[in-house]
C-alpha positions as CSV (number, residue, x, y, z in Angstrom):
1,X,-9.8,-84.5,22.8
2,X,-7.5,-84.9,19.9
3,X,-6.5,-81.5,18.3
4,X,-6.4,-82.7,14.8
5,X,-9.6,-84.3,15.5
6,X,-11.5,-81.1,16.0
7,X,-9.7,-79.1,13.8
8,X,-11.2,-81.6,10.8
9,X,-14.7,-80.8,12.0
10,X,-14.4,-77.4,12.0
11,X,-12.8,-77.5,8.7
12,X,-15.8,-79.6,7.7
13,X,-18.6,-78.2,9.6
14,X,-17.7,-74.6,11.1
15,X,-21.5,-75.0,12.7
16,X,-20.9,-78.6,14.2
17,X,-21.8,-77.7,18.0
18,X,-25.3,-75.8,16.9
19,X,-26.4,-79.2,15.1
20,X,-25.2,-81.7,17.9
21,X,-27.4,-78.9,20.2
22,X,-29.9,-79.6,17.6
23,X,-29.6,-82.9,17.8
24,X,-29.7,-83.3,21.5
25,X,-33.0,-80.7,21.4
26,X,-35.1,-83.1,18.9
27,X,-38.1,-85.1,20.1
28,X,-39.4,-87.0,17.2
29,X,-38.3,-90.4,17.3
30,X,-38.3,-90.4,13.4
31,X,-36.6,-87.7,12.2
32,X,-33.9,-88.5,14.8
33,X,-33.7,-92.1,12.8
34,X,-34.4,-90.6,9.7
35,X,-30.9,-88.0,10.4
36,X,-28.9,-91.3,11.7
37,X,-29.3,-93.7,8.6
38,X,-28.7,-90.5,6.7
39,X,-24.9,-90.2,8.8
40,X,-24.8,-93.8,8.7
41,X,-25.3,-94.0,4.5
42,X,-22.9,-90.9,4.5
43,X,-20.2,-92.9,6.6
44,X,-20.5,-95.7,3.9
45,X,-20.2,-93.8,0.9
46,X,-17.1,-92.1,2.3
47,X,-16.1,-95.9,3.0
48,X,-16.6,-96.8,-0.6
49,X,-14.7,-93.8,-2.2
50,X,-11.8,-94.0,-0.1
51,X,-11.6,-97.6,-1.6
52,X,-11.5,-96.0,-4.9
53,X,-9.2,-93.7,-4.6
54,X,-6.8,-96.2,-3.0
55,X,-7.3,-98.7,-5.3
56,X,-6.7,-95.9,-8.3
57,X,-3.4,-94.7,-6.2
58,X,-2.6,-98.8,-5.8
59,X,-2.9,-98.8,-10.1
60,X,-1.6,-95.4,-11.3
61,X,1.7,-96.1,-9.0
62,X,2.0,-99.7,-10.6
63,X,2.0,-98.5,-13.7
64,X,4.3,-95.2,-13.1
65,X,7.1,-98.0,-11.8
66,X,6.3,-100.3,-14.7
67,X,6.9,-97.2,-17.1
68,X,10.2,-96.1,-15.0
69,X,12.1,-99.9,-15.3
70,X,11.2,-99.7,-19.1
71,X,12.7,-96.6,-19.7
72,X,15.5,-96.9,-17.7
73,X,16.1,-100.9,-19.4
74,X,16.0,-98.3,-22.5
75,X,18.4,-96.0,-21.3
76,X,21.0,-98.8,-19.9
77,X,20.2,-100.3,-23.3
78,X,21.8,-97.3,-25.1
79,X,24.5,-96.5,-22.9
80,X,25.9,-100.1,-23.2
81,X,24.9,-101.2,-19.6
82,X,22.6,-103.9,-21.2
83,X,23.2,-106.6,-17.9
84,X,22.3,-104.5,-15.6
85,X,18.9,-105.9,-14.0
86,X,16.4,-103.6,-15.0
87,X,13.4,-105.1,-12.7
88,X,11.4,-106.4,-15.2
């Protein structure tokens, strides 16, 4: 129902509506398990690298603010303003 929703499928799978048709056509209780642990690992991966990259956002960001209050304690430094509270 949601617009954004479906636009992200078609983004990721043009074909999405001939493999749920697929799907909904199969009769072999294994490969129909088989194809949903193989979602269901997919999901988890996706899980785990979304972790990652947060987590790598999280750090570079920390240190990008660490480096900005040094230089700017630097800068305040040279220009005499050597009370101001530099954050760090």
């Amino acid at each position: 129902d949601d617009p954004r929703k479906l636009a992200a499928i078609e983004r990721m799978c043009p074909n999405w509506k001939e493999n749920i048709q697929l799907a909904q056509v199969q009769t072999d209780p294994d490969d129909l398990n088989n194809a949903l642990q193989n979602v269901q690992k997919a999901k988890t991966d996706l899980e785990n690298m979304k972790e990652k990259i947060l987590q790598a956002f999280f750090d570079r960001h920390q240190t990008l603010k660490l480096y900005e209050k040094s230089l700017q304690s630097s800068i305040n430094r040279l220009s005499g303003n050597e009370n101001e509270d530099d954050g760090l």
